[in-house]
PDB file of N, CA, C and O in Angstrom:
ATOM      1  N   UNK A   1      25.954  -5.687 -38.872  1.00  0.00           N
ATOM      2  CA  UNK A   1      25.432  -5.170 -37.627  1.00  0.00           C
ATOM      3  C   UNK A   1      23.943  -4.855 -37.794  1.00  0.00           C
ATOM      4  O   UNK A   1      23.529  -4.206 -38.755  1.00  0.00           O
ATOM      5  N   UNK A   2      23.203  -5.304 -36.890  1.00  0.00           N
ATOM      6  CA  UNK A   2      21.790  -5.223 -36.507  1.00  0.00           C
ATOM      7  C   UNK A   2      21.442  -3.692 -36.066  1.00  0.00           C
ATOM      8  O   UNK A   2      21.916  -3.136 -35.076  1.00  0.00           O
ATOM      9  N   UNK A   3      20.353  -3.011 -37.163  1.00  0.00           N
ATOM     10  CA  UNK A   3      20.296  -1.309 -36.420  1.00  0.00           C
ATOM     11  C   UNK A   3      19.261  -1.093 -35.584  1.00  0.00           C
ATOM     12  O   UNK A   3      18.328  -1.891 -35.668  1.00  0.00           O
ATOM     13  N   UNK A   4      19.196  -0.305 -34.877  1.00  0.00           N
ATOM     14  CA  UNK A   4      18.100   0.270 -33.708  1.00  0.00           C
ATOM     15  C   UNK A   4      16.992   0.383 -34.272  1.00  0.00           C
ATOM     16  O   UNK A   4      16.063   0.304 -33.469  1.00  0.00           O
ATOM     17  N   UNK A   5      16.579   0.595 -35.715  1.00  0.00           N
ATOM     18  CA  UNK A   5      15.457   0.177 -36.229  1.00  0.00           C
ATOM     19  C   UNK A   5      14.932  -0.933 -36.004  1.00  0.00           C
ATOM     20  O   UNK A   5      13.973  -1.281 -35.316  1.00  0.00           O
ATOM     21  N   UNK A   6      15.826  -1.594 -36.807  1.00  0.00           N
ATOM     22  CA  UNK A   6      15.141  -3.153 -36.749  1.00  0.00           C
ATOM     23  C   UNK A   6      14.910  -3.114 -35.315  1.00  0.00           C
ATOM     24  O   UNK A   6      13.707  -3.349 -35.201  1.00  0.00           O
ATOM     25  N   UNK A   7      15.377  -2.955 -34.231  1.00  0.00           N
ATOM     26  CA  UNK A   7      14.936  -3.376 -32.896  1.00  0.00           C
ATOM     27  C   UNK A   7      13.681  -2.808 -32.362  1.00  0.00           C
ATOM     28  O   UNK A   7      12.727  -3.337 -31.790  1.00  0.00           O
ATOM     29  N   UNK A   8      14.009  -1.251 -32.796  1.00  0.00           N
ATOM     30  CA  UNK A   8      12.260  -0.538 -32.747  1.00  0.00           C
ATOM     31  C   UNK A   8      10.857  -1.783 -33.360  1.00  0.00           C
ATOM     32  O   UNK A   8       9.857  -2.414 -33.017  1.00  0.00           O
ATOM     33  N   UNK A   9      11.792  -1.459 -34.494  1.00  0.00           N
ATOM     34  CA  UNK A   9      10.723  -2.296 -35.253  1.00  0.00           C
ATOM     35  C   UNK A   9       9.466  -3.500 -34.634  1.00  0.00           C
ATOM     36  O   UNK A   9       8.243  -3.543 -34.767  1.00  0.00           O
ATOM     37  N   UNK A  10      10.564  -4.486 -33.848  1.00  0.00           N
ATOM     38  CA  UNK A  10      10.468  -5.694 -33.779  1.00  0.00           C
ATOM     39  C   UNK A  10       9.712  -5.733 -32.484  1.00  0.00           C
ATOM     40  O   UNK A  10       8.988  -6.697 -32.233  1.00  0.00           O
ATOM     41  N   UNK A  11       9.867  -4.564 -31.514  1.00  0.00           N
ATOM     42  CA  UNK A  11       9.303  -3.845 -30.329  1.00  0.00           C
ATOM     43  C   UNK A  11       7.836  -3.621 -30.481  1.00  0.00           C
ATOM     44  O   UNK A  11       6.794  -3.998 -29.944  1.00  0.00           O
ATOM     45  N   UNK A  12       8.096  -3.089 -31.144  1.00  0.00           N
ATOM     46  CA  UNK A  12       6.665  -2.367 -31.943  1.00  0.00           C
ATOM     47  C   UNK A  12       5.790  -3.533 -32.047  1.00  0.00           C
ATOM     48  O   UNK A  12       4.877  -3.639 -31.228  1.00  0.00           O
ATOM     49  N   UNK A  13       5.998  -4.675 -33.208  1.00  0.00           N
ATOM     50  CA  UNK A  13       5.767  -5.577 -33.431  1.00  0.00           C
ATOM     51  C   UNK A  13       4.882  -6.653 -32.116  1.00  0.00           C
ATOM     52  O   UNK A  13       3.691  -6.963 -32.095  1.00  0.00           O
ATOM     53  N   UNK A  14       6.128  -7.074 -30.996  1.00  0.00           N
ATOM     54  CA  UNK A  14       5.666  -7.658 -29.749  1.00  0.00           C
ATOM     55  C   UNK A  14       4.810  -6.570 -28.572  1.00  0.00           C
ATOM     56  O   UNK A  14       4.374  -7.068 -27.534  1.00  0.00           O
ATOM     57  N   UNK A  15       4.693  -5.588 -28.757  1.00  0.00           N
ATOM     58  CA  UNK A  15       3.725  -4.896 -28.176  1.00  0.00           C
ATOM     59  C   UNK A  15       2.319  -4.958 -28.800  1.00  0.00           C
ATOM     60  O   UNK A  15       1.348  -5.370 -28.167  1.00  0.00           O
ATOM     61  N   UNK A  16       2.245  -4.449 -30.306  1.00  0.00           N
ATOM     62  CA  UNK A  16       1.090  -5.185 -30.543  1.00  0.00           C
ATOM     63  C   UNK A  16       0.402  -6.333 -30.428  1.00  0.00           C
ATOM     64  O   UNK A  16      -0.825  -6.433 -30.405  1.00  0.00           O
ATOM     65  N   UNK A  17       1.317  -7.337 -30.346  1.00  0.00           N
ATOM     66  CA  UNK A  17       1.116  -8.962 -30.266  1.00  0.00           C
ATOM     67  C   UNK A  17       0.474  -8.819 -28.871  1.00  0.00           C
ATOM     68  O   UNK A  17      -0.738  -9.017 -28.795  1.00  0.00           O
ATOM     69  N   UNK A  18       0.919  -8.611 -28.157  1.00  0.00           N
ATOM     70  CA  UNK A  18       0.835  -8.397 -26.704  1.00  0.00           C
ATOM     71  C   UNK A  18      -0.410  -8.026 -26.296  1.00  0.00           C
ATOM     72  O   UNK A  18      -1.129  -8.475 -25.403  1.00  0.00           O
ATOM     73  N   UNK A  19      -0.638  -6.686 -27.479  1.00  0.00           N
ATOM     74  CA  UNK A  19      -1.972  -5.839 -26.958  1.00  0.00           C
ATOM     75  C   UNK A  19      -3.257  -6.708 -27.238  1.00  0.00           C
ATOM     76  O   UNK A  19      -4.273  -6.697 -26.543  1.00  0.00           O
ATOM     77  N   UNK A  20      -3.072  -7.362 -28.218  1.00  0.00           N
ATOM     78  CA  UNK A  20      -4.276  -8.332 -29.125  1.00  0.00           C
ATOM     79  C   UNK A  20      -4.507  -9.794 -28.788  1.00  0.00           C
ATOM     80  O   UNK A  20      -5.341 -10.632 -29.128  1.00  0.00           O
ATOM     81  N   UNK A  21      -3.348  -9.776 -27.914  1.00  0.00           N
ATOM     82  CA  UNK A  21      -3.493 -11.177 -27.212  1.00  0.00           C
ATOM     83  C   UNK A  21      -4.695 -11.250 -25.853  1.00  0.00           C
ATOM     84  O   UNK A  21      -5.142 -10.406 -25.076  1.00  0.00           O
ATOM     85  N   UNK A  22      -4.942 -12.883 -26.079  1.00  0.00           N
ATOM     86  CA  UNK A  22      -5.992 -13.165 -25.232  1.00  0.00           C
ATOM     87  C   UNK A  22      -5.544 -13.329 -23.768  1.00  0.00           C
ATOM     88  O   UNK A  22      -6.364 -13.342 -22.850  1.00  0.00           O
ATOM     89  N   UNK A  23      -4.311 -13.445 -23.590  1.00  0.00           N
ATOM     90  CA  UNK A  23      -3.958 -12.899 -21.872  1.00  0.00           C
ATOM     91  C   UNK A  23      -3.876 -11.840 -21.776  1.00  0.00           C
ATOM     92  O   UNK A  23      -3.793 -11.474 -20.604  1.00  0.00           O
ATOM     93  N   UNK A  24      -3.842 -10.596 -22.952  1.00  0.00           N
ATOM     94  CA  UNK A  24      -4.292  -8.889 -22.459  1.00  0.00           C
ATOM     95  C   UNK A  24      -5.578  -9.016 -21.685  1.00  0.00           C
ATOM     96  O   UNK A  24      -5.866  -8.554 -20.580  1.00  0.00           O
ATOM     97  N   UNK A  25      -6.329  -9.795 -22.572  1.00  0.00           N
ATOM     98  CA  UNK A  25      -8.005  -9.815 -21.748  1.00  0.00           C
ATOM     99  C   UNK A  25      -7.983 -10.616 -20.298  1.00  0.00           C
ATOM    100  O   UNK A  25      -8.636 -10.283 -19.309  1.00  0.00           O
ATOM    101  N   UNK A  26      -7.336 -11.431 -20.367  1.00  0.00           N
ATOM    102  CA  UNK A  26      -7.718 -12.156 -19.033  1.00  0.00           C
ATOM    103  C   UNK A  26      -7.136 -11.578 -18.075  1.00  0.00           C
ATOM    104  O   UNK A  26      -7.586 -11.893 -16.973  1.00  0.00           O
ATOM    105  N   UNK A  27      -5.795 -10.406 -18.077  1.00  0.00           N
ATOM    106  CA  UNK A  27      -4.977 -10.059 -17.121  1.00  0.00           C
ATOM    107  C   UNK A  27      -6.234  -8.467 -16.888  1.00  0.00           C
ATOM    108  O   UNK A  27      -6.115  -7.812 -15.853  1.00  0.00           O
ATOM    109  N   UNK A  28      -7.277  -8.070 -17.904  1.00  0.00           N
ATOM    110  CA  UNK A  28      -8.036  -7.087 -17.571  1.00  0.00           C
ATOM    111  C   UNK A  28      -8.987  -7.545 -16.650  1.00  0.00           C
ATOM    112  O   UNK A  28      -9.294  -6.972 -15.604  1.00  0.00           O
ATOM    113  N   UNK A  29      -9.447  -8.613 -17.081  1.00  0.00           N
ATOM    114  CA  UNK A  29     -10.380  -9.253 -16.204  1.00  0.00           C
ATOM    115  C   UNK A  29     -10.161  -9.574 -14.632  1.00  0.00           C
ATOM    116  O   UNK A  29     -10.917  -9.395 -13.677  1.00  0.00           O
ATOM    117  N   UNK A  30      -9.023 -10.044 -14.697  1.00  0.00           N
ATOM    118  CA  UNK A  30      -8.321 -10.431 -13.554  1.00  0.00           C
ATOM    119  C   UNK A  30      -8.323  -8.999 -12.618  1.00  0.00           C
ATOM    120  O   UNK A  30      -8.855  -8.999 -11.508  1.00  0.00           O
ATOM    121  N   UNK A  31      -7.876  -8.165 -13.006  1.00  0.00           N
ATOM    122  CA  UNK A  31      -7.887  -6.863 -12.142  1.00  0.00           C
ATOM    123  C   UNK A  31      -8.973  -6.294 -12.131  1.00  0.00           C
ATOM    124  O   UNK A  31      -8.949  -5.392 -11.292  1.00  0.00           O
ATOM    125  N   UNK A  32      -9.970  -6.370 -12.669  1.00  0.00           N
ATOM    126  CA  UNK A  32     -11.590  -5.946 -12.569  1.00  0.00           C
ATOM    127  C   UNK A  32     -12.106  -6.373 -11.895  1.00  0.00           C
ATOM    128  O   UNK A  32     -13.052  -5.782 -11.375  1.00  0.00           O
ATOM    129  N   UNK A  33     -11.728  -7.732 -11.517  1.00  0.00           N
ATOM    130  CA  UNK A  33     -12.565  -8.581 -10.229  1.00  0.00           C
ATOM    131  C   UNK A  33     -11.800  -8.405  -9.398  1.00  0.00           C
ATOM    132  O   UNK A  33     -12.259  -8.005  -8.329  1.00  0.00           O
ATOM    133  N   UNK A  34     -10.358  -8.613  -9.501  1.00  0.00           N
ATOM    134  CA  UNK A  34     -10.019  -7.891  -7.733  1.00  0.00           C
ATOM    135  C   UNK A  34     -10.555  -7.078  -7.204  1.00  0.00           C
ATOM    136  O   UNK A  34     -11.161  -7.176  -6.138  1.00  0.00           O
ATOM    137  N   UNK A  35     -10.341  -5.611  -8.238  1.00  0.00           N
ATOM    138  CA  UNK A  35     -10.974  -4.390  -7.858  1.00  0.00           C
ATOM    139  C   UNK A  35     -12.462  -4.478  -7.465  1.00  0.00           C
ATOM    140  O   UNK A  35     -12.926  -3.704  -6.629  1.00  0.00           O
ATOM    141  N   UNK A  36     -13.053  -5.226  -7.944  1.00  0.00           N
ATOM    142  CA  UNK A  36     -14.340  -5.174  -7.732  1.00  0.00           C
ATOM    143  C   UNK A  36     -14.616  -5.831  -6.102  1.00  0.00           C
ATOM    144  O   UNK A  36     -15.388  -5.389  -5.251  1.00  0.00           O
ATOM    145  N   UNK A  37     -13.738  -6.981  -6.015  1.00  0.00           N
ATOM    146  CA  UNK A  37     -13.784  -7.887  -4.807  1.00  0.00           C
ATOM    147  C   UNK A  37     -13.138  -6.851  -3.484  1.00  0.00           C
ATOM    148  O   UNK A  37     -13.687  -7.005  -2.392  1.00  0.00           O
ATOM    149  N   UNK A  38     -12.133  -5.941  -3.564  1.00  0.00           N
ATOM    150  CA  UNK A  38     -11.724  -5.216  -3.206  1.00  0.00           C
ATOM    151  C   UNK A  38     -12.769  -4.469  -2.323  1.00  0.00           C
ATOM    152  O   UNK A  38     -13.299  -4.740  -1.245  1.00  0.00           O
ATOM    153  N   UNK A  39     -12.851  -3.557  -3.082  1.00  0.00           N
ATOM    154  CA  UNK A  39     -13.822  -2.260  -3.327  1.00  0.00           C
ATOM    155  C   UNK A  39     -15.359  -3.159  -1.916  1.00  0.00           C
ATOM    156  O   UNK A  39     -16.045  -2.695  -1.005  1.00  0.00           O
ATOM    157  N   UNK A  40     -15.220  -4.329  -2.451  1.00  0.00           N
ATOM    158  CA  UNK A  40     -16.860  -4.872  -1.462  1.00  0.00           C
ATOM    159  C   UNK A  40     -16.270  -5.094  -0.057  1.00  0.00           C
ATOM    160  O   UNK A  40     -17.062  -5.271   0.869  1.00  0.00           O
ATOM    161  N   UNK A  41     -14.398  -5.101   0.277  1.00  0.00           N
ATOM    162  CA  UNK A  41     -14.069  -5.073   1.768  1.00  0.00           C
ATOM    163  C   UNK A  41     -13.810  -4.077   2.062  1.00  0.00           C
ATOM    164  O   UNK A  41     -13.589  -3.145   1.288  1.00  0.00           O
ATOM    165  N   UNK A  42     -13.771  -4.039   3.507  1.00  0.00           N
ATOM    166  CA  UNK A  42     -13.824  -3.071   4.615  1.00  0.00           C
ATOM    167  C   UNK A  42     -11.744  -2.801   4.686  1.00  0.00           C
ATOM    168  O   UNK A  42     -10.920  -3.157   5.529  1.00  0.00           O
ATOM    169  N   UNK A  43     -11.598  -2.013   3.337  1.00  0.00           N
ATOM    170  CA  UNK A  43     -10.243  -1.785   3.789  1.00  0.00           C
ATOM    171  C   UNK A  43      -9.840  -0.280   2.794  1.00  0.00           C
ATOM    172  O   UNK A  43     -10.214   0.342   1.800  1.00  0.00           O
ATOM    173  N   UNK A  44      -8.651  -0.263   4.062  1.00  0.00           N
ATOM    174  CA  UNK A  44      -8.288   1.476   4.151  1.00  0.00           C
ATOM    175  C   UNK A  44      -7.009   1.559   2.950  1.00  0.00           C
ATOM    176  O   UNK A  44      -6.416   0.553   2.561  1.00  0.00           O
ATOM    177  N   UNK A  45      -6.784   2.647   2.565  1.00  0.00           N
ATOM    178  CA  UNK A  45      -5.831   3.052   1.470  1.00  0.00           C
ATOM    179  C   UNK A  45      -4.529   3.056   2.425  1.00  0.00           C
ATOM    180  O   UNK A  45      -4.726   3.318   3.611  1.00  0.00           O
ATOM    181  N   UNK A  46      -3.122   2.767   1.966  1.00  0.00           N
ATOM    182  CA  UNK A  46      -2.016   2.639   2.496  1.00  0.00           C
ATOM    183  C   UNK A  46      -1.262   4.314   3.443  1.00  0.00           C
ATOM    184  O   UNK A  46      -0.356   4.590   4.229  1.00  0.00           O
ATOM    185  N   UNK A  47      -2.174   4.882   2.823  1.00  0.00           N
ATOM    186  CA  UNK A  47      -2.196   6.533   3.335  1.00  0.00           C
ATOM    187  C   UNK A  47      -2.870   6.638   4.580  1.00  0.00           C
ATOM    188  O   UNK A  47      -2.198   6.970   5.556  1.00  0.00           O
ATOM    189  N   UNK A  48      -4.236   6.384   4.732  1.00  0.00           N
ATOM    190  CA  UNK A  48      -5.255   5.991   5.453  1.00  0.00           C
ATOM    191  C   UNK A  48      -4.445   5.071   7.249  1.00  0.00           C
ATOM    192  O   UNK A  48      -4.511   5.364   8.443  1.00  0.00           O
ATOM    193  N   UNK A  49      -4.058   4.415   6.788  1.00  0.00           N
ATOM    194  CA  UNK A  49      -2.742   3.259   7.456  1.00  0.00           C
ATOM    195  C   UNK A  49      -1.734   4.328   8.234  1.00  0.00           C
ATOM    196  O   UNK A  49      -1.534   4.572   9.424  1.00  0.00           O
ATOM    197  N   UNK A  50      -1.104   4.936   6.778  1.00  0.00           N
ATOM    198  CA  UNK A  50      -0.364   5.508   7.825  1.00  0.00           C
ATOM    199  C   UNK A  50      -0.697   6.402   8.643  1.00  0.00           C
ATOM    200  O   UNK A  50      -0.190   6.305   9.760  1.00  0.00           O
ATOM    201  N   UNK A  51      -1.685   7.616   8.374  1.00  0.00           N
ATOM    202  CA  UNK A  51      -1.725   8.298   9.212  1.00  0.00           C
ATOM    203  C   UNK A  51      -2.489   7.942  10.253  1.00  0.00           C
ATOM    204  O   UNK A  51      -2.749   8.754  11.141  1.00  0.00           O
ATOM    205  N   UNK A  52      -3.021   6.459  10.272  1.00  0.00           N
ATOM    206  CA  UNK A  52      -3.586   6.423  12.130  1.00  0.00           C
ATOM    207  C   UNK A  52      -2.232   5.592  12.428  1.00  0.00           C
ATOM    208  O   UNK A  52      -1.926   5.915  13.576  1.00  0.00           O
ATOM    209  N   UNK A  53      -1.141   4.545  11.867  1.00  0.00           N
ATOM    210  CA  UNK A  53      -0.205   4.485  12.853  1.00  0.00           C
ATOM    211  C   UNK A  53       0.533   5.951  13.543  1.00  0.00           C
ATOM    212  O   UNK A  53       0.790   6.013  14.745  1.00  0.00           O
ATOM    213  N   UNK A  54       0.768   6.888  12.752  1.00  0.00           N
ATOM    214  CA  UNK A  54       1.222   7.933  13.257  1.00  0.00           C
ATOM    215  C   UNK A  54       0.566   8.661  14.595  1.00  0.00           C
ATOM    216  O   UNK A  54       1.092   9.263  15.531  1.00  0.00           O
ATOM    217  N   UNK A  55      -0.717   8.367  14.300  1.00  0.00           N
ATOM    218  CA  UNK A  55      -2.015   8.616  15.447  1.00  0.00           C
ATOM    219  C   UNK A  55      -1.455   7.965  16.870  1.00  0.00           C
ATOM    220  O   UNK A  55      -1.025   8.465  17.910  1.00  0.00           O
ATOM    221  N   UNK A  56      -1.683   6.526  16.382  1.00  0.00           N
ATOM    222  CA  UNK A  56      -0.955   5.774  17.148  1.00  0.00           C
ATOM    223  C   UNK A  56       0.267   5.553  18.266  1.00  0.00           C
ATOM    224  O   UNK A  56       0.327   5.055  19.390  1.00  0.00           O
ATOM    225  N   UNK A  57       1.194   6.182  17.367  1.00  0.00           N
ATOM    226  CA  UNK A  57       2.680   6.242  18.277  1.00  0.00           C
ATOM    227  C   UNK A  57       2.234   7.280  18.944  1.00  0.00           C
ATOM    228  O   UNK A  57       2.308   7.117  20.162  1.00  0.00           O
ATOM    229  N   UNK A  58       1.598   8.748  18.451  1.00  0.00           N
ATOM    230  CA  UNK A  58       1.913   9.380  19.442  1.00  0.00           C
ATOM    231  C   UNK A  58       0.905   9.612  20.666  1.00  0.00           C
ATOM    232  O   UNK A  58       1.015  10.473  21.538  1.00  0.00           O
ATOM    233  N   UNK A  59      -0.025   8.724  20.542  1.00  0.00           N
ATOM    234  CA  UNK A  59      -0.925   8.034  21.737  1.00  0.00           C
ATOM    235  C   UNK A  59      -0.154   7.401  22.381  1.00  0.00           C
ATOM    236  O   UNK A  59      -0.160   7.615  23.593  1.00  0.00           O
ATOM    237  N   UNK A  60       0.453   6.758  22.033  1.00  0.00           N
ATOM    238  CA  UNK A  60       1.263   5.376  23.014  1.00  0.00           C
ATOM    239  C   UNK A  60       2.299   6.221  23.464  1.00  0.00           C
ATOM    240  O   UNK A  60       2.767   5.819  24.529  1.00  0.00           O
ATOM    241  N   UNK A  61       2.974   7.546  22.908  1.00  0.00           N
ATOM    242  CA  UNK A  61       3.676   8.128  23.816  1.00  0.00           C
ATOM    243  C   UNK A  61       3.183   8.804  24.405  1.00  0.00           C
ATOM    244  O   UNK A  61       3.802   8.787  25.469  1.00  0.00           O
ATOM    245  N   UNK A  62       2.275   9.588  24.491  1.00  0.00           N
ATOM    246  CA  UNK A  62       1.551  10.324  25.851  1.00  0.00           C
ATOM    247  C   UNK A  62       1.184   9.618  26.812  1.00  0.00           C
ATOM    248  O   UNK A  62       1.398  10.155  27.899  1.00  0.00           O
ATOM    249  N   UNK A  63       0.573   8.324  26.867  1.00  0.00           N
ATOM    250  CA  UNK A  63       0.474   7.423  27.521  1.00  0.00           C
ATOM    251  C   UNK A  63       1.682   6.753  28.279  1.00  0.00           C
ATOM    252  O   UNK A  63       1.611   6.507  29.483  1.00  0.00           O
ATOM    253  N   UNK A  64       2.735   6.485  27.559  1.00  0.00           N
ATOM    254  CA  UNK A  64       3.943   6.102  28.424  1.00  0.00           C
ATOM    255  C   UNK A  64       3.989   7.549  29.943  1.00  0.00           C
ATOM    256  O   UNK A  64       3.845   7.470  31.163  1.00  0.00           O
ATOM    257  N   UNK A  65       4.233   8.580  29.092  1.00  0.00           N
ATOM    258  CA  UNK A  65       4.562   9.492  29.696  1.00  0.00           C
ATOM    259  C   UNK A  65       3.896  10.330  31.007  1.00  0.00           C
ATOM    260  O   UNK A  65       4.358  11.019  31.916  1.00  0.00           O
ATOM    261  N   UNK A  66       2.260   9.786  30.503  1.00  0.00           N
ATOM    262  CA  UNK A  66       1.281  10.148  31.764  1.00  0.00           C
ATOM    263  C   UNK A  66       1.327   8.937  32.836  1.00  0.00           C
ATOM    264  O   UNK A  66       1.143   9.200  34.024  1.00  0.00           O
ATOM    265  N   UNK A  67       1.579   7.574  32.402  1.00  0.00           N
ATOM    266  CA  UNK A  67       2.274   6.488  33.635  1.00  0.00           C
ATOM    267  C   UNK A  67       3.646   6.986  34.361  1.00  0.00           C
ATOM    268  O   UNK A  67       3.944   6.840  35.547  1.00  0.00           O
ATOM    269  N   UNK A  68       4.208   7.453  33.594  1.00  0.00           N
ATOM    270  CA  UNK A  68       5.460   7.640  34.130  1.00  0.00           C
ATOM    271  C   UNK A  68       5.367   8.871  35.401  1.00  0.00           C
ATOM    272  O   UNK A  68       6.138   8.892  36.361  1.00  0.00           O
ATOM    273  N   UNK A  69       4.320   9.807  35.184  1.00  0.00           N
ATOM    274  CA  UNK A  69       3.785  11.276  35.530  1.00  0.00           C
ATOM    275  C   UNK A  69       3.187  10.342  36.822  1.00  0.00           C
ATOM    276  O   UNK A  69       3.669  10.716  37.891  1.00  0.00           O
ATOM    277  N   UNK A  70       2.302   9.284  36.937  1.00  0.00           N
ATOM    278  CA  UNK A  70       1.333   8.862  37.810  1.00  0.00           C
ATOM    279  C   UNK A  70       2.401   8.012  39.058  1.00  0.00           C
ATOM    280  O   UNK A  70       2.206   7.828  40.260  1.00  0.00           O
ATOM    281  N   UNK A  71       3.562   7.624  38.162  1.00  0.00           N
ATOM    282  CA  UNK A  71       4.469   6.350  39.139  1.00  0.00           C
ATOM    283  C   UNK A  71       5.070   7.435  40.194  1.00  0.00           C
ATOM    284  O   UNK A  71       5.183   7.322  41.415  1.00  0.00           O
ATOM    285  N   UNK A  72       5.451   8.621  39.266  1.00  0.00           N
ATOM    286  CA  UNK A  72       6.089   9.638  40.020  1.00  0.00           C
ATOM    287  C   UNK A  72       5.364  10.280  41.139  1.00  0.00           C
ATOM    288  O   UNK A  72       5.978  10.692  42.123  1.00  0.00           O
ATOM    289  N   UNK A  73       4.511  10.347  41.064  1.00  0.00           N
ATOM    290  CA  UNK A  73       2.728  11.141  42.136  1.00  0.00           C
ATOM    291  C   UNK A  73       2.773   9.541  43.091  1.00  0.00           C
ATOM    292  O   UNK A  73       3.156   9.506  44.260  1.00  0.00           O
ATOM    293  N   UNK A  74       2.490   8.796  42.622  1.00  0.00           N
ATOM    294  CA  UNK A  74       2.052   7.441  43.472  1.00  0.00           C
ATOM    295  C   UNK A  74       3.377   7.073  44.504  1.00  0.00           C
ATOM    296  O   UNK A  74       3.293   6.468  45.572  1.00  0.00           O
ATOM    297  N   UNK A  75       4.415   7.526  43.977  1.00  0.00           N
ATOM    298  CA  UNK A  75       5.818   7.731  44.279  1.00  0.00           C
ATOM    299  C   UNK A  75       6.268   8.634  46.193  1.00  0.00           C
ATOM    300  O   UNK A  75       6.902   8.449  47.232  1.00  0.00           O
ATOM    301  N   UNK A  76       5.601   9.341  45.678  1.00  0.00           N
ATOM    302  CA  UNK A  76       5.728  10.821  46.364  1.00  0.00           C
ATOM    303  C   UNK A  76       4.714  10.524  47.478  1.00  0.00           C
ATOM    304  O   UNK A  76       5.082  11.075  48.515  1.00  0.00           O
ATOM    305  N   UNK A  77       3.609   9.872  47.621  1.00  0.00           N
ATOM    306  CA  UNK A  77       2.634   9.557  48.751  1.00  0.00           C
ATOM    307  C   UNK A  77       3.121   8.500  50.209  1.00  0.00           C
ATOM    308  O   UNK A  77       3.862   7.519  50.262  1.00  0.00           O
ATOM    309  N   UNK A  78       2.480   9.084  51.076  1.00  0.00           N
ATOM    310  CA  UNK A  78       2.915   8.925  52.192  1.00  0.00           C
ATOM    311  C   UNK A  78       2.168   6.782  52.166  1.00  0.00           C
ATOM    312  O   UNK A  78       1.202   6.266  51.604  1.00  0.00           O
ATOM    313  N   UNK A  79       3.077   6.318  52.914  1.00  0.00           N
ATOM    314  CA  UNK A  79       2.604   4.802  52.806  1.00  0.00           C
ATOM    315  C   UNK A  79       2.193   4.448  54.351  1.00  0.00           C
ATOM    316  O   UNK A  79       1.773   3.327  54.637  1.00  0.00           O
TER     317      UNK A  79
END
């Protein structure tokens, strides 16, 4: 039977490999220029998002509700 060492071990082993490898660098690079490409557009954090949809709905419901207020008044007038 194979022990949890040896598996540590061998872990250990492919993480370093991993760390020293030349796709560690290119996958850094790769996210440095997104970020960088990023960072130069005109865009909002996923937080940012939500709280103007939230803005949002409850604009679009006051708005339902002041049409509904106006059909009722426009309603009520002599024709």
């Amino acid at each position: 039977m194979i022990k949890p060492k040896f598996f540590e071990d061998m872990q250990a082993r492919v993480n370093q490999a991993m760390e020293s490898a030349p796709a560690k660098d290119i996958e850094k690079n790769v996210k440095a220029m997104m970020t960088q490409g990023f960072n130069k557009m005109d865009l909002v954090t996923r937080e940012e998002f939500d709280v103007q949809m939230q803005i949002l709905a409850k604009t679009r419901a006051k708005v339902d509700l002041l049409e509904a207020q106006i059909a009722a008044l426009e309603a009520r007038l002599p024709k």
